[in-house]
DRENNU-881992 format. One record per residue (C-alpha): residue number from 0; x, y negated, z. Coordinates in steps of 0.02 Angstrom, whole numbers. Example, Ala and Ser with C-alpha at 12.3 -4.5 7.8 and 13.67 -1.06 7.14 Angstrom:
// DRENNU-881992
0|615|225|390 $
1|684|53|357 $
***
This chain:
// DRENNU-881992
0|-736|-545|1074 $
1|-706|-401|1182 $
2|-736|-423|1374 $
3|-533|-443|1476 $
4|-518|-355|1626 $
5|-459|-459|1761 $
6|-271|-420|1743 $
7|-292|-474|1573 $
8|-376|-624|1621 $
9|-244|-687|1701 $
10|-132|-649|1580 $
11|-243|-767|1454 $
12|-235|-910|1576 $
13|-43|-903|1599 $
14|-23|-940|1438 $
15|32|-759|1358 $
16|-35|-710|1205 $
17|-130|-554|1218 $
18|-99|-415|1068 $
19|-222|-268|1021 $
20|-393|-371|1023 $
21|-500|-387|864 $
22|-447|-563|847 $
23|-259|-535|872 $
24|-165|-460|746 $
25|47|-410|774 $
26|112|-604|747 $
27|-49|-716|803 $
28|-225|-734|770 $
29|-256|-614|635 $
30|-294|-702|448 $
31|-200|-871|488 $
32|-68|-838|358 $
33|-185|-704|232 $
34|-270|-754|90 $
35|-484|-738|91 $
36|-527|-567|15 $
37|-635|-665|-117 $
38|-484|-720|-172 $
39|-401|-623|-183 $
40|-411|-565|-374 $
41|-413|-381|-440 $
42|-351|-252|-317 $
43|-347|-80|-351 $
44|-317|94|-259 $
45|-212|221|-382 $
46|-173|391|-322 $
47|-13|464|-413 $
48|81|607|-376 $
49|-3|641|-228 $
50|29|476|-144 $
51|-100|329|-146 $
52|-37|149|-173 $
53|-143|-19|-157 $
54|-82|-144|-309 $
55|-115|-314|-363 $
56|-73|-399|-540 $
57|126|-442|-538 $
58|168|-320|-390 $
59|330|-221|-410 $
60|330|-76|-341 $
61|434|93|-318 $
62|352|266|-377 $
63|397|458|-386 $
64|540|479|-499 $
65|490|505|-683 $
66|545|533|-866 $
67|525|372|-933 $
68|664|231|-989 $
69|674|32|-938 $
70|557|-62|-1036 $
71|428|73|-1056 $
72|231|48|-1041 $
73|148|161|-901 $
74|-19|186|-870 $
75|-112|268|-709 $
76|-292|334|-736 $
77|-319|386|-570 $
78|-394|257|-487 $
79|-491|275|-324 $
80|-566|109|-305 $
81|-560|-59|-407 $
82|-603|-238|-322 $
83|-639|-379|-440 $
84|-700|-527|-351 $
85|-859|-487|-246 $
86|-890|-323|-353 $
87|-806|-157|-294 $
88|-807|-5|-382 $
89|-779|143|-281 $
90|-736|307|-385 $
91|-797|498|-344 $
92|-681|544|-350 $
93|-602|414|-502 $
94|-701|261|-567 $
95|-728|316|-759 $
96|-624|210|-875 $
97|-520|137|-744 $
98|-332|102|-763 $
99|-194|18|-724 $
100|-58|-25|-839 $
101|124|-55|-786 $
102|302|-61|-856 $
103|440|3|-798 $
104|596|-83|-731 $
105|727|33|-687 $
106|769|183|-581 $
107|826|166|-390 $
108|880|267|-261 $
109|801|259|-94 $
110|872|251|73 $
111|1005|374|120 $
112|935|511|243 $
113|1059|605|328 $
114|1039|798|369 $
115|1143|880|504 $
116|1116|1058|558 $
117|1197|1103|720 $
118|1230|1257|834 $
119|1295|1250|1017 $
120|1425|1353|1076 $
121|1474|1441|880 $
122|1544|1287|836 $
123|1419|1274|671 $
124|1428|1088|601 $
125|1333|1063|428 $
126|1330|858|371 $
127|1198|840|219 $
128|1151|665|129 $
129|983|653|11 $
130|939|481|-60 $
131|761|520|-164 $
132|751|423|-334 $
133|619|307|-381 $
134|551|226|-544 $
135|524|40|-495 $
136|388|-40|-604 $
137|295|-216|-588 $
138|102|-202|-639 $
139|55|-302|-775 $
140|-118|-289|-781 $
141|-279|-193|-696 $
142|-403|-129|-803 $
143|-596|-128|-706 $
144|-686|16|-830 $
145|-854|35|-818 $
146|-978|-76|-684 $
147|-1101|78|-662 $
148|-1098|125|-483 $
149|-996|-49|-422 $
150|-1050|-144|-249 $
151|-1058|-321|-185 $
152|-943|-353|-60 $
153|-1077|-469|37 $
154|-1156|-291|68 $
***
């Protein structure tokens, strides 16, 4: 535990709950209501289009917009690092025969962003909308590849 200083001392003995230590998270004492990483089955790291996502098995999840119809089978090859258990394969910059396999659900829109462009005193007004599209899928399953190169968590 990290040593208070005396203001936050006090705080601690008034009964307030202090936020920001190692043992505090944003709602509590950090871990109460999380699972134990062991088990936690496979978790992966993907990067696609740019962007990198952390999935489990049964996660839905929104990606960039893509040609591909409801129903479809995708499958993402980059993967950065794979967790199965207490073994972790990290990937330089994939792990080799990696992939994760997921089928797609529909296409969404996001959130509305709003663009206004404005200019004092010429009376220039410009109101612009943009809602980005997404192709929601749900991961079916997480495929390890090869154990060459993998580490034990307990390291």
């Amino acid at each position: 535990m990290l040593p208070l200083s005396p203001k936050a001392a006090s705080r601690s003995q008034a009964g307030l709950t202090i936020y920001g230590l190692c043992e505090y998270g944003r709602h509590g004492v950090a871990g109460a209501q999380h699972q134990s990483r062991r088990n936690m089955g496979v978790y992966a790291i993907v990067e696609d289009h740019g962007q990198q996502y952390s999935l489990r098995e049964g996660e839905v999840l929104d990606l960039a917009r893509r040609a591909a119809t409801p129903g479809e089978r995708l499958e993402l090859d980059r993967v950065l690092m794979v967790r199965d258990g207490d073994h972790i394969a990290v990937g330089r910059p994939t792990v080799a025969g990696a992939r994760v396999i997921a089928e797609v659900l529909e296409e969404v829109k996001g959130r509305k962003v709003i663009v206004f462009k404005y200019k004092s005193s010429v009376r220039y007004r410009r109101l612009n909308g943009h809602r980005q599209r997404y192709c929601r899928v749900k991961i079916t399953s997480i495929v390890p590849g090869d154990s060459t190169g993998t580490e034990t968590a307990a390291s």
